[in-house]
mmCIF file as Biopython writes it, N, C-alpha, C and O atoms, coordinates in Angstrom:
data_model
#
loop_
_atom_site.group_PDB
_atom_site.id
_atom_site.type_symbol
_atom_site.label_atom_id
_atom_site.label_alt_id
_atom_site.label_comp_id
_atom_site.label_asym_id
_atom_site.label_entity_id
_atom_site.label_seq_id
_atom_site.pdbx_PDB_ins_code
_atom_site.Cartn_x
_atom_site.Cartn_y
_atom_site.Cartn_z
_atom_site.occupancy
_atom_site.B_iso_or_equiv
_atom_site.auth_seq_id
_atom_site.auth_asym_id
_atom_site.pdbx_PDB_model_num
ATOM 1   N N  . UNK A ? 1  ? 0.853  -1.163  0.000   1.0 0.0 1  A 1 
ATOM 2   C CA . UNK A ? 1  ? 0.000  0.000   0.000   1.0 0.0 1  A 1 
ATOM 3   C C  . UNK A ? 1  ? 0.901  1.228   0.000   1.0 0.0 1  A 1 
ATOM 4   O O  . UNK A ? 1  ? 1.791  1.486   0.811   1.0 0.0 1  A 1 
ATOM 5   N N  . UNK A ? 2  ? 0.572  1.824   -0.887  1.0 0.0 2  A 1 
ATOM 6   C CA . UNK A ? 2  ? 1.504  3.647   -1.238  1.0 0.0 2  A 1 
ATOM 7   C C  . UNK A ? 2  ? 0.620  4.482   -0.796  1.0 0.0 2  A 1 
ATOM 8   O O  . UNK A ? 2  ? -0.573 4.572   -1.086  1.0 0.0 2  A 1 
ATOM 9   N N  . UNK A ? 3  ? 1.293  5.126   -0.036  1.0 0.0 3  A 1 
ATOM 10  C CA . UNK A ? 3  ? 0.687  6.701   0.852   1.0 0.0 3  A 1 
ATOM 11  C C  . UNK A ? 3  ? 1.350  7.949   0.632   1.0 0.0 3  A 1 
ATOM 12  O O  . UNK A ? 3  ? 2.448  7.716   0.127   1.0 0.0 3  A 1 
ATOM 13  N N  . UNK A ? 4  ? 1.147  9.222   0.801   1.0 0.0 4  A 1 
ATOM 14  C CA . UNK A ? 4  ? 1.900  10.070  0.381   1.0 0.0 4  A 1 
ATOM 15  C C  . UNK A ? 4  ? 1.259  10.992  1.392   1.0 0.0 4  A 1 
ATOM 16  O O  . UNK A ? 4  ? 0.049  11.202  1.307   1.0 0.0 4  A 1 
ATOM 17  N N  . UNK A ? 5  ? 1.978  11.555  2.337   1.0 0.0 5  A 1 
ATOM 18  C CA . UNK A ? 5  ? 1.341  12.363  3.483   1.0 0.0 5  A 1 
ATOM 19  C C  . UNK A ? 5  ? 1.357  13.626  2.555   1.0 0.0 5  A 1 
ATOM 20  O O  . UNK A ? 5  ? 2.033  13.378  1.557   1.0 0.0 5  A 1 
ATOM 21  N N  . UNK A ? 6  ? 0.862  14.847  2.546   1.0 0.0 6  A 1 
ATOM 22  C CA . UNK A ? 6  ? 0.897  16.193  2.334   1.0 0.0 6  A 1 
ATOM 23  C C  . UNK A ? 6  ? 1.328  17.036  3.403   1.0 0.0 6  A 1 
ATOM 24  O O  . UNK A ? 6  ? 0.829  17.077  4.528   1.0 0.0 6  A 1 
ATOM 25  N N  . UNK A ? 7  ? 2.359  17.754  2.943   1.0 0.0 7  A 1 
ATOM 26  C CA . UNK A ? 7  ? 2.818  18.811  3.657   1.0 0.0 7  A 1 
ATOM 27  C C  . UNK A ? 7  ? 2.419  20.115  3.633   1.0 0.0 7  A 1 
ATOM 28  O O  . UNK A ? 7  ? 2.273  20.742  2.584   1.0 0.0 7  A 1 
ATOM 29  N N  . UNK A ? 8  ? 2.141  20.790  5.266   1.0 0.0 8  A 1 
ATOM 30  C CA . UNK A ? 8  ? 1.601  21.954  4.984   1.0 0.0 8  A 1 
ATOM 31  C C  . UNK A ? 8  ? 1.831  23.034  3.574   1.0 0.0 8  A 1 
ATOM 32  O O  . UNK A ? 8  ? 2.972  23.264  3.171   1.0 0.0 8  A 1 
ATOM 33  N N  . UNK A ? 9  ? 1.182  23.358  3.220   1.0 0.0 9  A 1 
ATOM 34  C CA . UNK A ? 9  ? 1.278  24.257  2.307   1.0 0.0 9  A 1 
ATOM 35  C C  . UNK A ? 9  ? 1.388  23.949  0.984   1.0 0.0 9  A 1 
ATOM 36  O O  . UNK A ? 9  ? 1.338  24.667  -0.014  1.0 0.0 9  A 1 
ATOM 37  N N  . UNK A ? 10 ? 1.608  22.299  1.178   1.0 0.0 10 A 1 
ATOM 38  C CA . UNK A ? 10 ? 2.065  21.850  -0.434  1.0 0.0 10 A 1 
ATOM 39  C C  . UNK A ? 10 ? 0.972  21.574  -1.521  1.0 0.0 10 A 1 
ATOM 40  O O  . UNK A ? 10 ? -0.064 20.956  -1.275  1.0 0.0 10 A 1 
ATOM 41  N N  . UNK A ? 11 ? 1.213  21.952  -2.420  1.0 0.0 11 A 1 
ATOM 42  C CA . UNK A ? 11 ? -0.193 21.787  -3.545  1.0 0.0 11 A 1 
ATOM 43  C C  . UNK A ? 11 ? -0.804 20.394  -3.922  1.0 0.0 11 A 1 
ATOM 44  O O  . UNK A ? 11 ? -0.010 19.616  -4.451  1.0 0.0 11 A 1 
ATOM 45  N N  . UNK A ? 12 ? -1.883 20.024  -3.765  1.0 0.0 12 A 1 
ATOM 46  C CA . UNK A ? 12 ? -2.194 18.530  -4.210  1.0 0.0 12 A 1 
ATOM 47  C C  . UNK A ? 12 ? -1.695 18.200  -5.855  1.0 0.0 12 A 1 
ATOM 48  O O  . UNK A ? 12 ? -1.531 17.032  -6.206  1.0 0.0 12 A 1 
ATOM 49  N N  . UNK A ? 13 ? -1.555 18.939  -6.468  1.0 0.0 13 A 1 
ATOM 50  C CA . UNK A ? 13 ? -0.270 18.864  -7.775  1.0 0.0 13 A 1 
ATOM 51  C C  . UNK A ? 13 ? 0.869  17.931  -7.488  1.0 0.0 13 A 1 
ATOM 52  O O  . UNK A ? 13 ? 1.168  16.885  -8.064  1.0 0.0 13 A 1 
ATOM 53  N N  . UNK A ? 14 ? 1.499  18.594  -6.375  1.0 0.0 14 A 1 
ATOM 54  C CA . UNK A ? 14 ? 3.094  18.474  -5.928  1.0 0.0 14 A 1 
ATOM 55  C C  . UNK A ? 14 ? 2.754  16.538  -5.438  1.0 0.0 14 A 1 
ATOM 56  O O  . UNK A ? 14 ? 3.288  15.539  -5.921  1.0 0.0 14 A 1 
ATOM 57  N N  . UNK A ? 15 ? 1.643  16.638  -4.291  1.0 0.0 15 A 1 
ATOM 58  C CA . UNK A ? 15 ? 1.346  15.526  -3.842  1.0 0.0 15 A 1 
ATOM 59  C C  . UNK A ? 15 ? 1.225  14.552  -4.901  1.0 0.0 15 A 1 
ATOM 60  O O  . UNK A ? 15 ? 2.064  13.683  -5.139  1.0 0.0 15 A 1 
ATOM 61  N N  . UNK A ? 16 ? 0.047  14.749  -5.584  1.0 0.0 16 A 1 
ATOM 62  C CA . UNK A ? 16 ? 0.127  13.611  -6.712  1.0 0.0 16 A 1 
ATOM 63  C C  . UNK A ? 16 ? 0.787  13.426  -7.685  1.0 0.0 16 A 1 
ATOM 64  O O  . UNK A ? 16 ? 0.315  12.512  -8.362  1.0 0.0 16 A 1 
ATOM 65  N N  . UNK A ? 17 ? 1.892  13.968  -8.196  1.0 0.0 17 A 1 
ATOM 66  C CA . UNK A ? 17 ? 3.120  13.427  -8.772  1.0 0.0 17 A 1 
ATOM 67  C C  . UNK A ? 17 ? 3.659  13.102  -7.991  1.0 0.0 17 A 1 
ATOM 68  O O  . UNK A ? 17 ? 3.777  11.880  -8.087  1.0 0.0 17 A 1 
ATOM 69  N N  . UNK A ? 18 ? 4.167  13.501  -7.091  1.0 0.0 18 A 1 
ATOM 70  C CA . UNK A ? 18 ? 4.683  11.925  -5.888  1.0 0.0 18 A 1 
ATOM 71  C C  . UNK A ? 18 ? 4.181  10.589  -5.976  1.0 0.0 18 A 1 
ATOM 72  O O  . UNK A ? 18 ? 4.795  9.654   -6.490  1.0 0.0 18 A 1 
ATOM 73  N N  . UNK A ? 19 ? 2.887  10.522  -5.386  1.0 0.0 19 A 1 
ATOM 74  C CA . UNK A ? 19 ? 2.134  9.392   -5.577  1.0 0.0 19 A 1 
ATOM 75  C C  . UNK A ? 19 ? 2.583  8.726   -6.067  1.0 0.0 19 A 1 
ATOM 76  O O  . UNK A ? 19 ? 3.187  7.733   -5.663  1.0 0.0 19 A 1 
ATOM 77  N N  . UNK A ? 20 ? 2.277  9.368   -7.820  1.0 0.0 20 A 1 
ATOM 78  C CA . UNK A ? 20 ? 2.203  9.145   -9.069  1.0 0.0 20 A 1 
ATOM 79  C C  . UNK A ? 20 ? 3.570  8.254   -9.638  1.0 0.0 20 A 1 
ATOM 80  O O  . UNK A ? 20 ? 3.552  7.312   -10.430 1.0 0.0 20 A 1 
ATOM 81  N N  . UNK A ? 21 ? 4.864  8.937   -8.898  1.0 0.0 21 A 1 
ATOM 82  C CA . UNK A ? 21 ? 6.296  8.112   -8.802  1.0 0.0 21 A 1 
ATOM 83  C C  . UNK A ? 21 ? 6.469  7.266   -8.463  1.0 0.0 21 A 1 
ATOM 84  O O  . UNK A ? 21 ? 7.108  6.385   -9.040  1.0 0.0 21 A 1 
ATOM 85  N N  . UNK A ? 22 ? 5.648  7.167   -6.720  1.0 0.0 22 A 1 
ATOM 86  C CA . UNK A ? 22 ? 5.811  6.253   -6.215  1.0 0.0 22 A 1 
ATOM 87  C C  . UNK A ? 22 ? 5.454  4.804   -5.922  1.0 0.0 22 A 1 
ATOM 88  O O  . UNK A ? 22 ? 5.989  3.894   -5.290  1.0 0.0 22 A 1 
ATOM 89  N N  . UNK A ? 23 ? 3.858  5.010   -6.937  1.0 0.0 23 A 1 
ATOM 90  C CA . UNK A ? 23 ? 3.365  3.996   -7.662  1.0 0.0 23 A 1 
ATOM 91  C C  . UNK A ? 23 ? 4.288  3.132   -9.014  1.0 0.0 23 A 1 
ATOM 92  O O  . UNK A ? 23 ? 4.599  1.948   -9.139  1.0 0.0 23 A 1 
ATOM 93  N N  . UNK A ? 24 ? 4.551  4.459   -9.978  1.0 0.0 24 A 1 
ATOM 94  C CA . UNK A ? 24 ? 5.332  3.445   -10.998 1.0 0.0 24 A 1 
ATOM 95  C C  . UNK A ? 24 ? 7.012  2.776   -10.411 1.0 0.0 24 A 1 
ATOM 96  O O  . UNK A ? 24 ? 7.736  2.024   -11.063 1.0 0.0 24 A 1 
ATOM 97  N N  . UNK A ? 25 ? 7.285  3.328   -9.026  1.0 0.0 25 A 1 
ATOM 98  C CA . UNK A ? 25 ? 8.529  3.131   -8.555  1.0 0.0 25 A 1 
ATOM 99  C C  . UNK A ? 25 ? 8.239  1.439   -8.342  1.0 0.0 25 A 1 
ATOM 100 O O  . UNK A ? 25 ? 9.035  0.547   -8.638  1.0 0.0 25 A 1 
ATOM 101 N N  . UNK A ? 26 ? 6.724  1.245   -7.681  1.0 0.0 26 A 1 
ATOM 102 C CA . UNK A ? 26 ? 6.300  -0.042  -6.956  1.0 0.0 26 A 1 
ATOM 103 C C  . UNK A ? 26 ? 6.296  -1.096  -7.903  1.0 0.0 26 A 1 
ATOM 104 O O  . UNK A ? 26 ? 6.426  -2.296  -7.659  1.0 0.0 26 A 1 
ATOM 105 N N  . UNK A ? 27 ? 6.142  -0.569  -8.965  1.0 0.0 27 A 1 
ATOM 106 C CA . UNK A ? 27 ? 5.666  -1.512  -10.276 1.0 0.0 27 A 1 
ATOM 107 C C  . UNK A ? 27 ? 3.917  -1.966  -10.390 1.0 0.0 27 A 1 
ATOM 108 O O  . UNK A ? 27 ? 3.427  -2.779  -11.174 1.0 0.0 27 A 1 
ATOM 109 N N  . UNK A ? 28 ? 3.228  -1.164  -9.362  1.0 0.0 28 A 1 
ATOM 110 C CA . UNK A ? 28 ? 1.440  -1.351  -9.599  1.0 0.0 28 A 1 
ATOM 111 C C  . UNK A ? 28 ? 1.037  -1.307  -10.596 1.0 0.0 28 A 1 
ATOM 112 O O  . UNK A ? 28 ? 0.321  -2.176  -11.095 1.0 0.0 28 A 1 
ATOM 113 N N  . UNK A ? 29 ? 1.478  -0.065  -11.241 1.0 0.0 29 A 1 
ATOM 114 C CA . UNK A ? 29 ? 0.690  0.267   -12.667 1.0 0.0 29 A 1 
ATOM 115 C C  . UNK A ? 29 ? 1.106  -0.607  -13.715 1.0 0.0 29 A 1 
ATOM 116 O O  . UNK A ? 29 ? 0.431  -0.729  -14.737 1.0 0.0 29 A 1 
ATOM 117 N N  . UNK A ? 30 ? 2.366  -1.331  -13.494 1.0 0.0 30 A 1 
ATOM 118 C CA . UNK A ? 30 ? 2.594  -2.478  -14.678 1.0 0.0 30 A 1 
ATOM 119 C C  . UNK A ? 30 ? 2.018  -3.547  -14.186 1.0 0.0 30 A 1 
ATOM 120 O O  . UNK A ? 30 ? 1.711  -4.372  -15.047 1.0 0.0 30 A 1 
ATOM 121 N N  . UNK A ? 31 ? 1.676  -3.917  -12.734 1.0 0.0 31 A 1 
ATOM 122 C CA . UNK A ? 31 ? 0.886  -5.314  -12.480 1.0 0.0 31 A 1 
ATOM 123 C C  . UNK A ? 31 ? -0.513 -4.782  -12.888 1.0 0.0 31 A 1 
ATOM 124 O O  . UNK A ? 31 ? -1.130 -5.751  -13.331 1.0 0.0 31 A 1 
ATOM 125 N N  . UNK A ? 32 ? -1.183 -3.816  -12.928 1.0 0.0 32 A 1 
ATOM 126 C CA . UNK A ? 32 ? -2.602 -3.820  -12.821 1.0 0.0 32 A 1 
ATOM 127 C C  . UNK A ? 32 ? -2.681 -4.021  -14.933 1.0 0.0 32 A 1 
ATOM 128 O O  . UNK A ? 32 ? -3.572 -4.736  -15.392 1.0 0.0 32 A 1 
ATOM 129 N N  . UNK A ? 33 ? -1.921 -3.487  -15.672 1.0 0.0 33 A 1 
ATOM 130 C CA . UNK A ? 33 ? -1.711 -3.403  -16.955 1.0 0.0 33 A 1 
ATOM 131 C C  . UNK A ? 33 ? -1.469 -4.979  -17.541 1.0 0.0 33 A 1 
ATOM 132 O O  . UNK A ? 33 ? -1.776 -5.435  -18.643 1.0 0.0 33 A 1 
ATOM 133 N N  . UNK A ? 34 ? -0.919 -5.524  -16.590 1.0 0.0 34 A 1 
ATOM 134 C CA . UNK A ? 34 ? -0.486 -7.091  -16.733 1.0 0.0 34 A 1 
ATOM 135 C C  . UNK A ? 34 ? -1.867 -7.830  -16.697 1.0 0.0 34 A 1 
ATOM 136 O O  . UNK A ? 34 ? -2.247 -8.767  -17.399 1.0 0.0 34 A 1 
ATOM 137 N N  . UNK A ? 35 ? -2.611 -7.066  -15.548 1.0 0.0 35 A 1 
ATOM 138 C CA . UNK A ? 35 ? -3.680 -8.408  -14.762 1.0 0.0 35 A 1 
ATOM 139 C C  . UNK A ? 35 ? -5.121 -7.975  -15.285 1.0 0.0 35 A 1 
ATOM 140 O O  . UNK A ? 35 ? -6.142 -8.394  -14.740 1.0 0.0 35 A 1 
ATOM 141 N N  . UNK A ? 36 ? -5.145 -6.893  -16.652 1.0 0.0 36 A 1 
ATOM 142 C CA . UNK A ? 36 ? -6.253 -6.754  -17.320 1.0 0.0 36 A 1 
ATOM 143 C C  . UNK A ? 36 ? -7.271 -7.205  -17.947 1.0 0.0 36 A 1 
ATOM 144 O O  . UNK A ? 36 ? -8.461 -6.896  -17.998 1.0 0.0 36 A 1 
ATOM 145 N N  . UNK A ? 37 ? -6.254 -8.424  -18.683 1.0 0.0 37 A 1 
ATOM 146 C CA . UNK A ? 37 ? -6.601 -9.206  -19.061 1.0 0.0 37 A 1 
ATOM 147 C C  . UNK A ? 37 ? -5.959 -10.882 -18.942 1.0 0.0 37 A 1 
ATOM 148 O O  . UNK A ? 37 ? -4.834 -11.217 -18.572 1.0 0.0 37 A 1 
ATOM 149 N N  . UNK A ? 38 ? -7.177 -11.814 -19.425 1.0 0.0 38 A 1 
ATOM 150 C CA . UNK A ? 38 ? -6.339 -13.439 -18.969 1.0 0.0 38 A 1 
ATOM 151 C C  . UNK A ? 38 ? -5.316 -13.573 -20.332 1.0 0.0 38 A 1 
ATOM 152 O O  . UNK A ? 38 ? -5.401 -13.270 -21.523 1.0 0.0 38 A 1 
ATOM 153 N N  . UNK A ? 39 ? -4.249 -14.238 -19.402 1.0 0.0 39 A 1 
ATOM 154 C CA . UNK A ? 39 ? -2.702 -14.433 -20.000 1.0 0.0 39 A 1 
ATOM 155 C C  . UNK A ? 39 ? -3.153 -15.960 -20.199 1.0 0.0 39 A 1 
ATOM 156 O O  . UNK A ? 39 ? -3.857 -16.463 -19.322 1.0 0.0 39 A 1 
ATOM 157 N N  . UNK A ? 40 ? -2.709 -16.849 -21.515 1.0 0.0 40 A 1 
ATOM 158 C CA . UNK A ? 40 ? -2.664 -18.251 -21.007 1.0 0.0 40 A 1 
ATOM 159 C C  . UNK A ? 40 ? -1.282 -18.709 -20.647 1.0 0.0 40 A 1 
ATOM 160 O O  . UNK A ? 40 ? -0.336 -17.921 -20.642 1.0 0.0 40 A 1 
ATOM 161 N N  . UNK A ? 41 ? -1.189 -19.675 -20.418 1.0 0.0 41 A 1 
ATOM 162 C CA . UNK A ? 41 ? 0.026  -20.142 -19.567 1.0 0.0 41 A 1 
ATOM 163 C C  . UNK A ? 41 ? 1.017  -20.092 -20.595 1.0 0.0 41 A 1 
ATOM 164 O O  . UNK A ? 41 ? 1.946  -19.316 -20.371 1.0 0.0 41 A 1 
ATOM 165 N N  . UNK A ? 42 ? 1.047  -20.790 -21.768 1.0 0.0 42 A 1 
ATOM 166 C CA . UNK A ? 42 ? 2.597  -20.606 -22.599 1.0 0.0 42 A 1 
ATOM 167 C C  . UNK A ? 42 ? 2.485  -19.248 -23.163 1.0 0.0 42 A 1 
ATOM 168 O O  . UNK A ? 42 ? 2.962  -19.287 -24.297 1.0 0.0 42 A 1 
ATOM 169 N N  . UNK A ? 43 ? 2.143  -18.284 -22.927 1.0 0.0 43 A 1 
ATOM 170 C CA . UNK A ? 43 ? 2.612  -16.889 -23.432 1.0 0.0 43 A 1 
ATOM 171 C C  . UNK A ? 43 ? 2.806  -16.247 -21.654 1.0 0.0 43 A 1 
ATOM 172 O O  . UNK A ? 43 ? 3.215  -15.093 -21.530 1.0 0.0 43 A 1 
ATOM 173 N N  . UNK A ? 44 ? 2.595  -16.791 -20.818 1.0 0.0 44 A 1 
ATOM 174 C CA . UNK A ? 44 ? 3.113  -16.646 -19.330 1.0 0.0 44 A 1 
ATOM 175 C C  . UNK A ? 44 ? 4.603  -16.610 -19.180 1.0 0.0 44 A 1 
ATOM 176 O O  . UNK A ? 44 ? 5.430  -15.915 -18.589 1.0 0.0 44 A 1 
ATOM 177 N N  . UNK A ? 45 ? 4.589  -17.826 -20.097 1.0 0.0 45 A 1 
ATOM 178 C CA . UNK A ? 45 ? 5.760  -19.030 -19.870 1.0 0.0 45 A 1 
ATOM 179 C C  . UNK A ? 45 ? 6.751  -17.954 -20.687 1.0 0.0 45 A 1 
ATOM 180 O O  . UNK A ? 45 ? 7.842  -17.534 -20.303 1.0 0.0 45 A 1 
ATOM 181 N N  . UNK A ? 46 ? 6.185  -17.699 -21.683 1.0 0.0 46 A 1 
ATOM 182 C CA . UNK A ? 46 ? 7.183  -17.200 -23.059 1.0 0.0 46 A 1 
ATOM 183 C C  . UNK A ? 46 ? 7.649  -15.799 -22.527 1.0 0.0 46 A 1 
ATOM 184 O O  . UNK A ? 46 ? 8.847  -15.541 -22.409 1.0 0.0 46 A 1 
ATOM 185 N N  . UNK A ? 47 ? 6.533  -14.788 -22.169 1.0 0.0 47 A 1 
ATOM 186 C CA . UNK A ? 47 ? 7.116  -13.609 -21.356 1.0 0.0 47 A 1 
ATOM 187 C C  . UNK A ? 47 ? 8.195  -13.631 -19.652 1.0 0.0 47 A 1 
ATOM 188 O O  . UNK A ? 47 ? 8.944  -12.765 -19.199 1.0 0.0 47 A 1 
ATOM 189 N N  . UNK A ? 48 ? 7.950  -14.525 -19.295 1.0 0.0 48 A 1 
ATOM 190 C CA . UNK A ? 48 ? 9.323  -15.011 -18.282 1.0 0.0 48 A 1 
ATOM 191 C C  . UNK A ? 48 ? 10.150 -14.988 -18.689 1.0 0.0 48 A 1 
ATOM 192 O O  . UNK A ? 48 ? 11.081 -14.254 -18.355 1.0 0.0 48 A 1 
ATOM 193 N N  . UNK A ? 49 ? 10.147 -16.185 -20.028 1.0 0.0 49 A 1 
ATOM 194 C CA . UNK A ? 49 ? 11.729 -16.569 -20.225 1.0 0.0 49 A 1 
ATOM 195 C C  . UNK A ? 49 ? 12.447 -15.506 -21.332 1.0 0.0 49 A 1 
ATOM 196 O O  . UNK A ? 49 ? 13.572 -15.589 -21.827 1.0 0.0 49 A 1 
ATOM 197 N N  . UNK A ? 50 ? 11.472 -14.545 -21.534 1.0 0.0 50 A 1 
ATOM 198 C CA . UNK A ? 50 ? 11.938 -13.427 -22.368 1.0 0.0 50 A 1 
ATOM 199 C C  . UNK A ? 50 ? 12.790 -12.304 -21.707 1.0 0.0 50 A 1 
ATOM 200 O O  . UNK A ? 50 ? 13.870 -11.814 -22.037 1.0 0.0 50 A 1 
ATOM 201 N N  . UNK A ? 51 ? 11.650 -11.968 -20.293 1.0 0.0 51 A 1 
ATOM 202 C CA . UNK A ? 51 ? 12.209 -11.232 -18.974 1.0 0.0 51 A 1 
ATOM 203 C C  . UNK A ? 51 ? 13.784 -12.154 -19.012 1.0 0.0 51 A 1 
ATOM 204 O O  . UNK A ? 51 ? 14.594 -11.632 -19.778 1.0 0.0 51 A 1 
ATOM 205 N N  . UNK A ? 52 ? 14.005 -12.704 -18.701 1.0 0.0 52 A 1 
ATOM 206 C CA . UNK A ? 52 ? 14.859 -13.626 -18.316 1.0 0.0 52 A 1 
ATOM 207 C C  . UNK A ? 52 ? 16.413 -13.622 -18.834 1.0 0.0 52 A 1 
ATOM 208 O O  . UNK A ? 52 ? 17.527 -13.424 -18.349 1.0 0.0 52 A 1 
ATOM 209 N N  . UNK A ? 53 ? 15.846 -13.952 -20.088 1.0 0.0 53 A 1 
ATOM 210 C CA . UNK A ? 53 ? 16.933 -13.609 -20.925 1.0 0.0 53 A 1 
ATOM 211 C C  . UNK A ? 53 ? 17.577 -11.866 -21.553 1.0 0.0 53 A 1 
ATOM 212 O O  . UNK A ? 53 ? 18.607 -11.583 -22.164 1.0 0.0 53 A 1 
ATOM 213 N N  . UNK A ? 54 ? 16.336 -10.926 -21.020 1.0 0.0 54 A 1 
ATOM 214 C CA . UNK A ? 54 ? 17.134 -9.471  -21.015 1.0 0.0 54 A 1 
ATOM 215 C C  . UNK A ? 54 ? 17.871 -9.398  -20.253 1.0 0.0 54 A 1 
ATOM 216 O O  . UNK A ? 54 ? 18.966 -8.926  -20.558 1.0 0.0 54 A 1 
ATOM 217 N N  . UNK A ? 55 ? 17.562 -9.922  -18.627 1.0 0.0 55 A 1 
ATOM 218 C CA . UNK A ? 55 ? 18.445 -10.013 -17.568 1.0 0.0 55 A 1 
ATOM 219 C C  . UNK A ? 55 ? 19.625 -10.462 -17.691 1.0 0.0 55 A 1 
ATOM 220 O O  . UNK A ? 55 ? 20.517 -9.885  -17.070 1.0 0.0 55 A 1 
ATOM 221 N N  . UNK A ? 56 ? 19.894 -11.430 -18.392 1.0 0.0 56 A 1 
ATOM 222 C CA . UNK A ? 56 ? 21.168 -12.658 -18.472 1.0 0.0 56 A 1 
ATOM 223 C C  . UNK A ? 56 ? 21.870 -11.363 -19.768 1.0 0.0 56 A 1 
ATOM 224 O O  . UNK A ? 56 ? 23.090 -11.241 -19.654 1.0 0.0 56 A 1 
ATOM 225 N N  . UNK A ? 57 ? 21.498 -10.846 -20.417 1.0 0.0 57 A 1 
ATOM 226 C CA . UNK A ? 57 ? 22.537 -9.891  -21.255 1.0 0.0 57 A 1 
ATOM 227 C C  . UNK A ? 57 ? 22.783 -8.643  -21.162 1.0 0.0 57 A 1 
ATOM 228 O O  . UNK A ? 57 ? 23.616 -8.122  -21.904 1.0 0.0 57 A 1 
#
């Protein structure tokens, strides 16, 4: 869960681009983009081992 206290005086602008960071910092907005729709399992499978292999190079 992401919270973002506001500081006196600070503009709810200022606040919600924080948020807004600190959400895409979490990776939410790519799980909720992920979990939109149903994945079947070998294109599950295939985007892992794709992740996977950017990592390894």
């Amino acid at each position: 869960m992401s919270e973002v206290r506001i500081a006196e005086g600070e503009s709810i602008e200022g606040a919600l681009k924080r948020f807004k960071k600190k959400i895409q910092k979490a990776g939410i907005l790519s799980e909720i983009k992920r979990r939109e729709r149903y994945e079947k399992p070998s294109v599950k499978r295939k985007r892992k081992a794709e992740a996977a292999r950017k990592r390894r190079s």
